[in-house]
C-alpha positions as CSV (number, residue, x, y, z in Angstrom):
1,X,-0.3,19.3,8.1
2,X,-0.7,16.1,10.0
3,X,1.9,17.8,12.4
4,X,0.0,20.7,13.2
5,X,-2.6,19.1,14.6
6,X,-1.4,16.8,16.4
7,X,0.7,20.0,18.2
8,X,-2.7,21.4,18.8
9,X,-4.1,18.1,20.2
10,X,-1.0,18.2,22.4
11,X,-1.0,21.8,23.7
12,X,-4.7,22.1,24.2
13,X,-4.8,19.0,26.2
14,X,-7.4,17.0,23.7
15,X,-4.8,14.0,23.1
16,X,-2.7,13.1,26.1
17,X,-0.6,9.9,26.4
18,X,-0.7,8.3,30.1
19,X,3.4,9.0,31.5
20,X,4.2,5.4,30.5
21,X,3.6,2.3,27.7
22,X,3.7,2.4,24.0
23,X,2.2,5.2,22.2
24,X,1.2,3.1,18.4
25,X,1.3,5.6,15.6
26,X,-0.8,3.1,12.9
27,X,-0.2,4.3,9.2
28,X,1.7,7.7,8.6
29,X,3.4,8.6,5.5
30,X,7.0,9.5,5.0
31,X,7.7,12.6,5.8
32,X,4.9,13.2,8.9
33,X,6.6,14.4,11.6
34,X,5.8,13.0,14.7
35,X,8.5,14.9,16.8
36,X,5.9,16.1,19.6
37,X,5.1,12.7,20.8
38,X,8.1,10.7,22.6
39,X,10.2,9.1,20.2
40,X,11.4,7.0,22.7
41,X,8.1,5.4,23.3
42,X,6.6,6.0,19.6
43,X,5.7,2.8,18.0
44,X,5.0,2.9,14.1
45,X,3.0,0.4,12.3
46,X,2.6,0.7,9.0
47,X,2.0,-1.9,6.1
48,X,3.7,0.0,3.4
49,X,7.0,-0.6,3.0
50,X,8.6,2.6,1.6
51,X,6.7,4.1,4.8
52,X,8.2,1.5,7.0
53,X,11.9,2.1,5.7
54,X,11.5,5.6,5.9
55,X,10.5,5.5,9.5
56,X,13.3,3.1,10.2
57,X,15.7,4.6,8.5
58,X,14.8,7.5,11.2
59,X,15.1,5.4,14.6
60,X,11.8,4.8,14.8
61,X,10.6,1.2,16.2
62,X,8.3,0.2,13.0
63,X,6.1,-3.2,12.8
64,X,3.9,-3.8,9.6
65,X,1.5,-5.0,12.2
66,X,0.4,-4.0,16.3
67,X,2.4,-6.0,18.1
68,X,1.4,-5.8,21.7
69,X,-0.5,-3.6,24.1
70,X,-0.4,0.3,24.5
71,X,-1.3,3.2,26.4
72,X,-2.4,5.6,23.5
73,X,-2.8,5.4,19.7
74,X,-2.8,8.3,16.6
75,X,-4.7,6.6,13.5
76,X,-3.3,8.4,10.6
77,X,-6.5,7.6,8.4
78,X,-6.0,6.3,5.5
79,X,-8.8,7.2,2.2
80,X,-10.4,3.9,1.9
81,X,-13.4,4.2,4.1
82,X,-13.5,0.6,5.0
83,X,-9.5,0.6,5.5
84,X,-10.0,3.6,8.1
85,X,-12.7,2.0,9.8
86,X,-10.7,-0.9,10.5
87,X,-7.9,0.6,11.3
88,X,-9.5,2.8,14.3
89,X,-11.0,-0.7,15.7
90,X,-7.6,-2.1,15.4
91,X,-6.7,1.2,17.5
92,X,-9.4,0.8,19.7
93,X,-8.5,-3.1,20.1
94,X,-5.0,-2.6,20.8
95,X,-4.8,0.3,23.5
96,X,-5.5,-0.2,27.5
97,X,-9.0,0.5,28.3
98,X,-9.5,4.0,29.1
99,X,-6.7,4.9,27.1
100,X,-6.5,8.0,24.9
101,X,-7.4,7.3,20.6
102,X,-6.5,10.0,18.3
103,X,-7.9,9.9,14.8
104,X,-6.4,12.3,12.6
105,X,-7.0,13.1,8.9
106,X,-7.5,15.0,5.8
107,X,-11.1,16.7,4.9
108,X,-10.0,14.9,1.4
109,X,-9.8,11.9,2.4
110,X,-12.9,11.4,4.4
111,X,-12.0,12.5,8.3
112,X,-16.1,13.8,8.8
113,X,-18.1,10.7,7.9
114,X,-15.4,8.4,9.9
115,X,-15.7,11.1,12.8
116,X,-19.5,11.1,12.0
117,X,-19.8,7.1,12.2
118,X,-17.5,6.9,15.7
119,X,-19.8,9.0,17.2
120,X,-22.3,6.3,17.8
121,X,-20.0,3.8,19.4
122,X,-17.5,5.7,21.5
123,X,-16.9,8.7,23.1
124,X,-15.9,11.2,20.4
125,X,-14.5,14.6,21.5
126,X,-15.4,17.7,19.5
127,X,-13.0,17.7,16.6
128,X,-10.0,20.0,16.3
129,X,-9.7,21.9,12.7
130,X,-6.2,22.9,11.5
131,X,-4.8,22.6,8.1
132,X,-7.6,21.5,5.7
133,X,-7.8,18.7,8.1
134,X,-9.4,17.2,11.6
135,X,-8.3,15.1,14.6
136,X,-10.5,14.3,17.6
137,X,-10.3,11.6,20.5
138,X,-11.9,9.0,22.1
139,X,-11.1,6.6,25.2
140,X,-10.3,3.1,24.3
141,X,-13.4,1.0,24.9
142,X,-12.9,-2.2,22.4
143,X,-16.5,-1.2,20.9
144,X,-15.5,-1.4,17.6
145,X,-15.3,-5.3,16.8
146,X,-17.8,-4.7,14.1
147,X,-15.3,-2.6,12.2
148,X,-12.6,-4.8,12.1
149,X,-11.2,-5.9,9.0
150,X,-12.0,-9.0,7.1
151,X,-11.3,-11.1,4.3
152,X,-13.5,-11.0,1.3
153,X,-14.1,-13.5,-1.6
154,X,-14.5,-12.5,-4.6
155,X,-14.0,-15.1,-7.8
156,X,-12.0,-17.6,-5.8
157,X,-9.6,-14.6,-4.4
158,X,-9.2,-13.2,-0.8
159,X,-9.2,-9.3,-0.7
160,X,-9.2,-7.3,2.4
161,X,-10.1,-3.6,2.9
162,X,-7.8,-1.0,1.5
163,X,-5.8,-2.9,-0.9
164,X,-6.0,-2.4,-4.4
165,X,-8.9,-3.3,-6.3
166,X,-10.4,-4.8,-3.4
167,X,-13.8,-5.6,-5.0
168,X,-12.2,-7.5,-8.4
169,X,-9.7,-7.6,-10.7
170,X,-9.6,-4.0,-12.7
171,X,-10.0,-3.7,-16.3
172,X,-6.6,-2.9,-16.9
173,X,-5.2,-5.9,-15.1
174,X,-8.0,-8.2,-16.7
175,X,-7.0,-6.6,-20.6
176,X,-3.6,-7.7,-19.3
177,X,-4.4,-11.0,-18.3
178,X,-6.5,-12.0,-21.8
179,X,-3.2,-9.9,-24.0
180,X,-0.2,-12.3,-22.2
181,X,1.2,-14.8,-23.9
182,X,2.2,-18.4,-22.4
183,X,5.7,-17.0,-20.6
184,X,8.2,-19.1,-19.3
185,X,11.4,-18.7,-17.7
186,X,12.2,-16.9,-14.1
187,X,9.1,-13.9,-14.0
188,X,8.6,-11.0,-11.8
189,X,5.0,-9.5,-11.1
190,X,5.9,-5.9,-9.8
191,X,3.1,-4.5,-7.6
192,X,1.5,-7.4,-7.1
193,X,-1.6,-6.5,-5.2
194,X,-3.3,-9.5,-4.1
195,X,-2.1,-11.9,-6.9
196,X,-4.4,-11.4,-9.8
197,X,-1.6,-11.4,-12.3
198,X,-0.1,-13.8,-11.1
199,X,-2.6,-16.2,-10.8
200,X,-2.9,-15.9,-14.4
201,X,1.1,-16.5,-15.4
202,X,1.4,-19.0,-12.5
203,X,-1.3,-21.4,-15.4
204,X,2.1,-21.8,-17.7
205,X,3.9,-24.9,-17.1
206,X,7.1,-23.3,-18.8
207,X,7.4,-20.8,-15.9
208,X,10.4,-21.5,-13.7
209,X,9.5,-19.5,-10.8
210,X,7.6,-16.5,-10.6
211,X,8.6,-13.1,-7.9
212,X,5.4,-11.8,-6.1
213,X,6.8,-8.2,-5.4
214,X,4.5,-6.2,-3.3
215,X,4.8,-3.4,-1.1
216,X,1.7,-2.9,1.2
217,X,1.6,-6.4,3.2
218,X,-2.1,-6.7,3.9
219,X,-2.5,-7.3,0.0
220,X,0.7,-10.0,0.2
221,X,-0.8,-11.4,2.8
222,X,-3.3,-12.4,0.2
223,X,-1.4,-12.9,-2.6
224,X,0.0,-15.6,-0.2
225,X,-3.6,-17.1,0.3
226,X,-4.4,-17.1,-2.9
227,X,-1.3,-18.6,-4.9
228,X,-0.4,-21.6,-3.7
229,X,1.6,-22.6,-6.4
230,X,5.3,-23.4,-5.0
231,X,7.2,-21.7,-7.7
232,X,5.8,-18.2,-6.3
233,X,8.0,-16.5,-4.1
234,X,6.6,-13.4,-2.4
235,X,8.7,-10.7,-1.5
236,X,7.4,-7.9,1.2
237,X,9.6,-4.5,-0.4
238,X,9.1,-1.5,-2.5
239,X,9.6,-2.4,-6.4
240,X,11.2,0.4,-7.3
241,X,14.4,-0.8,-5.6
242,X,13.5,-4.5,-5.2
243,X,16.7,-6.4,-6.0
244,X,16.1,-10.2,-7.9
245,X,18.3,-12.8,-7.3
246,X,19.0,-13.7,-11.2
247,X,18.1,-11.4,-14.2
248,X,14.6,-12.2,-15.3
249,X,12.9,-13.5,-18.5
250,X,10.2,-11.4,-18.0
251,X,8.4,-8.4,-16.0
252,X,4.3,-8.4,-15.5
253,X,2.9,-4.9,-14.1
254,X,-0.3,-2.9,-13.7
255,X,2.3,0.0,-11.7
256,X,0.7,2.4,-9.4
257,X,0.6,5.8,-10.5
258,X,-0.8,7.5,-7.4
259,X,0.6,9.2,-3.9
260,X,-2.5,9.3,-2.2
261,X,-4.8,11.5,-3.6
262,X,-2.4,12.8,-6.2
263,X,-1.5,11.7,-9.5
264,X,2.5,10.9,-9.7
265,X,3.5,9.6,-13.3
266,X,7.2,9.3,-11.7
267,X,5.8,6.7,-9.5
268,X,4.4,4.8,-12.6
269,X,8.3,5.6,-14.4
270,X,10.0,4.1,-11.6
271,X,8.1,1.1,-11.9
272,X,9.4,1.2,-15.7
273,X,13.2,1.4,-15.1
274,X,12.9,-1.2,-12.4
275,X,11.5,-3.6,-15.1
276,X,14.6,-2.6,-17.3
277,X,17.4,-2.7,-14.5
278,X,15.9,-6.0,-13.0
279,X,15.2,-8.0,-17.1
280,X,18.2,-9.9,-19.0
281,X,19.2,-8.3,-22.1
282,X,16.2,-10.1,-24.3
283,X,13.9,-10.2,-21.3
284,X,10.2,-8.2,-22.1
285,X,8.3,-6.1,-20.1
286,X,4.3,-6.6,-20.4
287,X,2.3,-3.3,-19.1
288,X,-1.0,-1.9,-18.8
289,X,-1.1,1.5,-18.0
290,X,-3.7,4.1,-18.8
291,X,-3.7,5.5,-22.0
292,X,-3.0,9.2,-20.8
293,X,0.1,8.6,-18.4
294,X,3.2,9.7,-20.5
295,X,5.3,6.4,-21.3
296,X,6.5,6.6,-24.4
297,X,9.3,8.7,-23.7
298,X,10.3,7.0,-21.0
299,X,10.2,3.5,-22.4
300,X,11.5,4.8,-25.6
301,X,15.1,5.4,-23.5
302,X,15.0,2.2,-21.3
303,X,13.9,-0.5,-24.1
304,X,15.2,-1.2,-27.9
305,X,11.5,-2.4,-28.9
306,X,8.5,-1.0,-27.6
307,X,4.8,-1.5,-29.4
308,X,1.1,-1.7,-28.4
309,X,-0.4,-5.0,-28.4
310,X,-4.0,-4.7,-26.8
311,X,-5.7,-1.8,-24.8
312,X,-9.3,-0.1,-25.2
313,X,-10.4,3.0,-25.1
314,X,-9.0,3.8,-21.6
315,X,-6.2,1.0,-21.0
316,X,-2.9,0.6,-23.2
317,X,-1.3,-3.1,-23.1
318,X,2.5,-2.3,-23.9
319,X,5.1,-4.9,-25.0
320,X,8.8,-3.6,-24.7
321,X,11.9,-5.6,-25.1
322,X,15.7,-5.7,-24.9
323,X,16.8,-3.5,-22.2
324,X,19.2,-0.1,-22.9
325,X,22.2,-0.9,-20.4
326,X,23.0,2.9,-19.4
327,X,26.8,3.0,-20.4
């Protein structure tokens, strides 16, 4: 989808990279394909690092942050409405004066009210339309300082815009958080977001050291802010595959189970057999997950002992134990 328009862009003469200098590429998703633009001179930054890996893996040059000047810039918005608008200043920050801005997106995820609110500071073209999405143009004119993205406090805790749970800690996580018990040992938090979680297991004397295991690097970045304690160690990867260094004593997670928009369970499953590759054989796995996401068969073939030990109406708090070795 994203393809198409930026073909159209291309061909009808609405987005045009200067001959020379960097073209940034700030936030696609594995699997866009950005064949039309010079791969040569294509940087990617994005945050996310199963995003980043997958570019990578491709040839791409990939930063998780802009890393010097360009000529031209595609913003690949993302559906947070602060997170977008932050990311076309950092766009708008980044690329010569003059230069050529593309901001591409889905109708879904909000592509007319960001389009709506540049018009009042830059030079907006009219918008292309092409696969349930838009992308339109502007010349680089640093006029977007008050969009930039900044930290926020919120009980004690940095946040910044676009990560998860932004504006607090969410119920799940906080049912979580008053269920634990006092752990101990060597602990992984899996998809740690900003460091709620572990914040709270970080309070128990008995825990050796504690992984911070998050994939999108503006929340580690705050997860580094906000635990200071020197037994954390924070780890920039995708948890799924994340590798520890020893088997662990224990596994905290809240997983994601969203791609986007859509609602991936798999996501939330992977999450699940990485706990059970990653614990010793009498480690435990403590999980919140929403009560209709369909665990129990999976958890059921990765763990001996599996029971409910806290939850409401919406939120299940999930103990499971003793790992199945596949044979």
């Amino acid at each position: 989808m994203r393809s198409a328009r930026l073909t159209l862009a291309l061909d009808s003469g609405a987005f045009v990279p200067p001959a020379d200098g960097a073209v940034l590429v700030l936030r696609p998703h594995a699997g866009d394909d950005l064949s039309a633009l010079p791969r040569d001179r294509v940087r990617v930054v994005t945050g996310f690092k199963p995003d980043h890996d997958w570019f990578a893996a491709r040839g791409y040059a990939v930063s998780a942050r802009i890393d010097g000047p360009a000529a031209a810039a595609l913003v690949c918005l993302p559906r947070a409405k602060e997170a977008a608008r932050a990311l076309v200043a950092a766009a708008d920050a980044a690329v010569t004066p003059g230069g050529p801005i593309a901001v591409d997106g889905q109708k879904t995820d909000g592509i007319d009210a960001v389009l709506k609110d540049l018009r009042g500071h830059v030079a907006l073209s009219d918008a292309l339309s092409k696969a349930h999405g838009k992308i339109a143009t502007f010349p680089a004119a640093a006029a977007l300082t008050d969009w930039a993205a900044r930290p926020t406090q919120v009980d004690g805790f940095q946040t910044l815009p676009g990560v998860f749970s932004a504006d607090g800690p969410d119920r799940g996580s906080a049912l979580l958080v008053a269920t634990l018990p006092d752990l101990k040992g060597r602990i992984a938090d899996l998809g740690a977001g900003w460091g709620y979680l572990s914040a709270a297991i970080l309070k128990n004397a008995a825990v050796r050291d504690l992984h911070v295991v998050e994939a999108e690097a503006d929340a580690l970045d705050c997860a580094r802010v906000n635990l200071t304690d020197p037994r954390a160690q924070f780890h920039w990867a995708d948890a799924t595959t994340w590798k520890a260094p020893t088997a662990l004593d224990a596994v905290v997670m809240n997983p994601p189970f969203h791609i986007g928009r859509d609602a991936d369970p798999a996501l939330g499953i992977a999450f699940l057999g990485a706990a059970a590759r990653l614990l010793h054989p009498q480690g435990v796995l403590w999980l919140v997950a929403n009560r209709h996401l369909p665990y129990d068969r999976p958890l059921a073939t990765l763990f001996r002992d599996v029971s409910d030990v806290g939850g409401d109406s919406g939120f299940r708090v999930i103990r499971a134990s003793h790992p199945i070795r596949p044979r």
